[in-house]
LUMNU-411646 format. One line per 5 residues: number of its first residue (from 0); their letters; for each residue x, z, y of C-alpha. Coordinates in nm, 2 decimals. Layout:
% residues N
NUM> a> X/Z/Y ~ ...
END
This chain:
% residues 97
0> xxxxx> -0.10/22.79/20.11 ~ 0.04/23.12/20.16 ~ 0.10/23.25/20.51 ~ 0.45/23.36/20.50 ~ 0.52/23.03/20.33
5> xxxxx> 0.36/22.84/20.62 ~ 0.55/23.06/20.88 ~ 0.89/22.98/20.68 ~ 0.80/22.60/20.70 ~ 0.74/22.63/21.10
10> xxxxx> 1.05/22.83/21.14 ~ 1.27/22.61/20.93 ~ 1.15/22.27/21.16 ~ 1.14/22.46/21.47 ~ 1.53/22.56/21.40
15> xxxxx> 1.60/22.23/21.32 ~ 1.46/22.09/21.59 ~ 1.64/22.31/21.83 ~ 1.96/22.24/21.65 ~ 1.89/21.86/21.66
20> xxxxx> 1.79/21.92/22.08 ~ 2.16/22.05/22.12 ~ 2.33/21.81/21.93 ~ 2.13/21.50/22.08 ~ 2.16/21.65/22.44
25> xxxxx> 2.53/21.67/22.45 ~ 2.54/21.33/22.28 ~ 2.37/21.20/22.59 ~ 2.54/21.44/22.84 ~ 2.90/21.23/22.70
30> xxxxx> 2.69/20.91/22.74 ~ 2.62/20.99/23.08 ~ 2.24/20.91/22.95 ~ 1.89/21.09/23.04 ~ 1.90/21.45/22.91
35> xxxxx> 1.66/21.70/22.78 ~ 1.54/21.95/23.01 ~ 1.71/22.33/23.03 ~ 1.35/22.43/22.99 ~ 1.28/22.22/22.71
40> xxxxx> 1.57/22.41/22.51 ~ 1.48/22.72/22.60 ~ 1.11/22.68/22.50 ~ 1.26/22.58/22.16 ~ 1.39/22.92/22.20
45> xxxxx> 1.10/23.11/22.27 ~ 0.86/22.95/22.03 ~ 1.08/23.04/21.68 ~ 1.39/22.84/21.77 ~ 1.65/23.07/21.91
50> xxxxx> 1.91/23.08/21.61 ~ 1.91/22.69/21.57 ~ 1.93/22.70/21.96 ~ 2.28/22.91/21.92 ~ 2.38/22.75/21.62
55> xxxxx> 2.39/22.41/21.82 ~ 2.51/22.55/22.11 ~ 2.84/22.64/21.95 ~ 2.82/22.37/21.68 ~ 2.81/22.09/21.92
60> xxxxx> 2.96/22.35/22.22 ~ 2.72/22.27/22.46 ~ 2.61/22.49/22.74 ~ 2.85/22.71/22.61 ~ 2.99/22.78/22.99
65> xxxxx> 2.59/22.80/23.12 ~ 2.54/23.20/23.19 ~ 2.24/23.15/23.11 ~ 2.23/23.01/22.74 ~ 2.55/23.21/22.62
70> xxxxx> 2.28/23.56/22.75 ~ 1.98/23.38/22.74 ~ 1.93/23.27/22.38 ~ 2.06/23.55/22.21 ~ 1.85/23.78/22.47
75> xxxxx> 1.54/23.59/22.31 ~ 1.65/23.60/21.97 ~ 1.73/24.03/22.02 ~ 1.34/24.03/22.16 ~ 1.21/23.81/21.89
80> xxxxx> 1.35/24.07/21.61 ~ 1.25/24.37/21.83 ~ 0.93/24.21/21.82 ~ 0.92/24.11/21.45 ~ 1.03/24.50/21.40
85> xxxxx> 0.74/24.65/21.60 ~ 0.49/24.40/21.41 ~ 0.63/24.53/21.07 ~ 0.70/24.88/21.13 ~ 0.49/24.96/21.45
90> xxxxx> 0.60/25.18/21.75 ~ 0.86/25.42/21.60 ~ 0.93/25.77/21.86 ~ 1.29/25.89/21.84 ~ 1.34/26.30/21.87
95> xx> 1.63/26.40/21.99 ~ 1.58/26.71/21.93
END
């Protein structure tokens, strides 16, 4: 199997499963039920999930008044990219002179 085809298969489920994380933990949060850990939605985050993670946030709007997911998750999703960039592209210097 190719490798970019394998990395777009891990990032698809990861982003669903973040989206699915919101959704399910605001339904519980209504219910008054057992929730998912902050950390558990942020690791979702970190590991590939961060645009699922902000699509459910403001799907669903949950944690949308949480300083730290309205910053947090797109703060990983700006580092994720930077990093993605430096893989692809490698350090780049900027003269400006």
């Amino acid at each position: 199997m190719d490798v970019l085809l394998i990395l777009a298969i891990y990032l698809l489920i990861v982003n669903l499963a973040g989206f699915a994380a919101m959704g399910i933990d605001k339904s519980r949060a209504r219910r008054k039920a057992w929730r998912i850990p902050e950390s558990t939605l942020f690791l979702l985050a970190i590991i590939g999930g961060s645009i699922g993670s902000i699509a459910g946030m403001y799907t669903f709007h949950h944690k949308t008044l949480h300083p730290q997911f309205v910053w947090g998750m797109p703060a990983i999703l700006i580092l994720q990219i930077a990093a993605v960039l430096y893989i692809l592209f490698g350090p780049v210097s900027i003269s400006l002179l």
